[in-house]
C-alpha positions as CSV (number, residue, x, y, z in Angstrom):
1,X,9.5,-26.9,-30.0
2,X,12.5,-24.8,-28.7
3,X,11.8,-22.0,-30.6
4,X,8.0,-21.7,-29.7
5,X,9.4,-22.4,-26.3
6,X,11.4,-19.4,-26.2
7,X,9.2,-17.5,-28.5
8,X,6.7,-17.6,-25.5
9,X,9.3,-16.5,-22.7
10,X,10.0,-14.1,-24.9
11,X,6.3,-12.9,-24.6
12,X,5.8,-13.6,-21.2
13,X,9.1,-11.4,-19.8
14,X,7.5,-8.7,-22.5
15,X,4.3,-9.0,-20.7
16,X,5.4,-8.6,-17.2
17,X,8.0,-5.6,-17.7
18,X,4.7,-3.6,-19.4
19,X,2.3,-4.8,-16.5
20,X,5.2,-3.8,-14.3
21,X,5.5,-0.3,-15.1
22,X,1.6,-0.3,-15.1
23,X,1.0,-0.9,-11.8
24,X,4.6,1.2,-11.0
25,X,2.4,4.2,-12.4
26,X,-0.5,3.2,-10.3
27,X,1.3,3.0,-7.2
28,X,3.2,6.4,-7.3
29,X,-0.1,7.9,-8.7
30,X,-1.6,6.2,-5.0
31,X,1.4,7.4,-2.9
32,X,1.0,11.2,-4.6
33,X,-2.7,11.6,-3.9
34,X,-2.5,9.8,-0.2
35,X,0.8,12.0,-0.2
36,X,-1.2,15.3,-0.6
37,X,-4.0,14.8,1.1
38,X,-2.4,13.5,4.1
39,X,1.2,15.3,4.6
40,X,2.6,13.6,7.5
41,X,2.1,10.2,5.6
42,X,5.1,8.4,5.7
43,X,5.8,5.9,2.8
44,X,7.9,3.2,3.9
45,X,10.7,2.4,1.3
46,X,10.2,6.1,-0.9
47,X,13.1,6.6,-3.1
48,X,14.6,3.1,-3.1
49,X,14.3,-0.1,-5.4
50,X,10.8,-1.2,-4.7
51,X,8.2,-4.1,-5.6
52,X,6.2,-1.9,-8.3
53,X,2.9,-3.2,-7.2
54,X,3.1,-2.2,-3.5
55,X,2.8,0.5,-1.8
56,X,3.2,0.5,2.2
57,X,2.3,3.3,4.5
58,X,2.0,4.8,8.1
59,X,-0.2,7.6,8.9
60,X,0.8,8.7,12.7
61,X,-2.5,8.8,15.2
62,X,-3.8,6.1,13.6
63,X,-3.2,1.9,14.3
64,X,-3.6,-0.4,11.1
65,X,-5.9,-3.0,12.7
66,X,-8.4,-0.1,13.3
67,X,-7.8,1.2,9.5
68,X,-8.2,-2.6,8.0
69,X,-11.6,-2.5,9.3
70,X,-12.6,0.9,8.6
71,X,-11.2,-0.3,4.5
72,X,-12.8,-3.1,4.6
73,X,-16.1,-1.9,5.6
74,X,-15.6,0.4,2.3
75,X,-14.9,-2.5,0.1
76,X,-11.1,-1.9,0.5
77,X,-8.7,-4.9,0.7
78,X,-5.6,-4.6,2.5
79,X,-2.8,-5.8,4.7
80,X,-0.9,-5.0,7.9
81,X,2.4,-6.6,7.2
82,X,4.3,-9.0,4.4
83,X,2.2,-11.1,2.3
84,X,3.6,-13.7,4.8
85,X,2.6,-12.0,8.0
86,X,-0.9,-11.6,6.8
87,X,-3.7,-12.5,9.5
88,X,-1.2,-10.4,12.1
89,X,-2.1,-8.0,13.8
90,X,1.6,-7.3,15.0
91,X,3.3,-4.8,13.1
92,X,5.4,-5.8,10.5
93,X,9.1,-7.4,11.0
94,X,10.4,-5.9,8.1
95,X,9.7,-2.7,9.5
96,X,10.8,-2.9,13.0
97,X,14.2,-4.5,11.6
98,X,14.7,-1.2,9.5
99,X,14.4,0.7,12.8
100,X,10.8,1.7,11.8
101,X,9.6,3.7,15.3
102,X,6.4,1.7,17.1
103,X,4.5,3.9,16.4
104,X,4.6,4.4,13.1
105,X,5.1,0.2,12.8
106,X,2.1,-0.2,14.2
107,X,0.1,2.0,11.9
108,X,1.3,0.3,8.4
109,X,-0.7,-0.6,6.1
110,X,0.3,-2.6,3.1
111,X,-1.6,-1.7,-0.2
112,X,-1.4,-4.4,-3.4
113,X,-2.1,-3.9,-6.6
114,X,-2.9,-6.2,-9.5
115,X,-3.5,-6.8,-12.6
116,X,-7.5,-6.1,-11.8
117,X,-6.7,-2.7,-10.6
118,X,-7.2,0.2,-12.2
119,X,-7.2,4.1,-11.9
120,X,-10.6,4.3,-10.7
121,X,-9.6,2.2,-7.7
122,X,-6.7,4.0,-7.2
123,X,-8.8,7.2,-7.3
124,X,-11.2,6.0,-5.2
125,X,-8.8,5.1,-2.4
126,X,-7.4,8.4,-2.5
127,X,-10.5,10.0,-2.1
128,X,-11.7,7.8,1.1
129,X,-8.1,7.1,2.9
130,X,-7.9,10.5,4.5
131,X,-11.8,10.6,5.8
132,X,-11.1,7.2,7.5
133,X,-7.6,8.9,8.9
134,X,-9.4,11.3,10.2
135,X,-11.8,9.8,11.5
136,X,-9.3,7.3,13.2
137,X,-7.5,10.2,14.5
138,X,-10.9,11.8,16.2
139,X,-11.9,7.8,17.9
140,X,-8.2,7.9,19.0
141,X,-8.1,11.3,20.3
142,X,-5.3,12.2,18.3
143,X,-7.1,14.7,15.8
144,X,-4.5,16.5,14.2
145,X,-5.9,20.0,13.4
């Protein structure tokens, strides 16, 4: 029994580090594409040790609580702060400890992925994020042209 026992950790850790660098791939592919389509994106936590399945951003001229809507009128599940925060509409802690400005605090949004997700959604996303910037930008008066 031990050895099916560790047989199957064996598996499971196998499992994990190959979903892992799946959704790792799908989350830099994200963070690219929202990257060059909107420039003055800023990726919170770019270049350091990072859950693979997250991918948190701030888009300045925008707020999130406006953005969650505008996603989740397009089908588009996502998050303003920590997993832990969700149901807040204050900006994230995590953030605002890091000496994250206000501004760009209060216009995080917190994208998960999961085992469901695929490229498709990931290029789908892409495509729509910067026509809902935009038009947050315009409702805001903060159109960057």
């Amino acid at each position: 029994m031990a050895v099916g026992f560790a047989r199957a950790v064996e598996l499971a850790v196998a499992e994990r580090e190959a979903e892992w660098t799946r959704l790792e791939r799908l989350r830099d592919a994200l963070e690219s594409a929202l990257l060059a389509r909107i420039p003055d994106a800023v990726v919170h936590g770019r270049g350091a040790p990072r859950a693979p399945h997250i991918l948190n951003i701030s888009v300045p001229g925008t707020d999130s609580e406006s953005m969650l809507m505008a996603l989740d009128l397009q089908g588009v599940a996502c998050s303003a702060g920590s997993a832990c925060q969700s149901g807040s509409i204050d900006p994230s802690h995590v953030l605002s400890a890091c000496g994250v400005r206000h501004d760009l605090a209060i216009a995080s949004i917190r994208m998960s992925l999961g085992s469901l997700s695929t490229e498709a959604h990931v290029t789908r996303v892409a495509e729509l994020f910067p026509a809902l910037i935009a038009k947050a930008r315009r409702l805001s008066g903060l159109a960057m042209d």
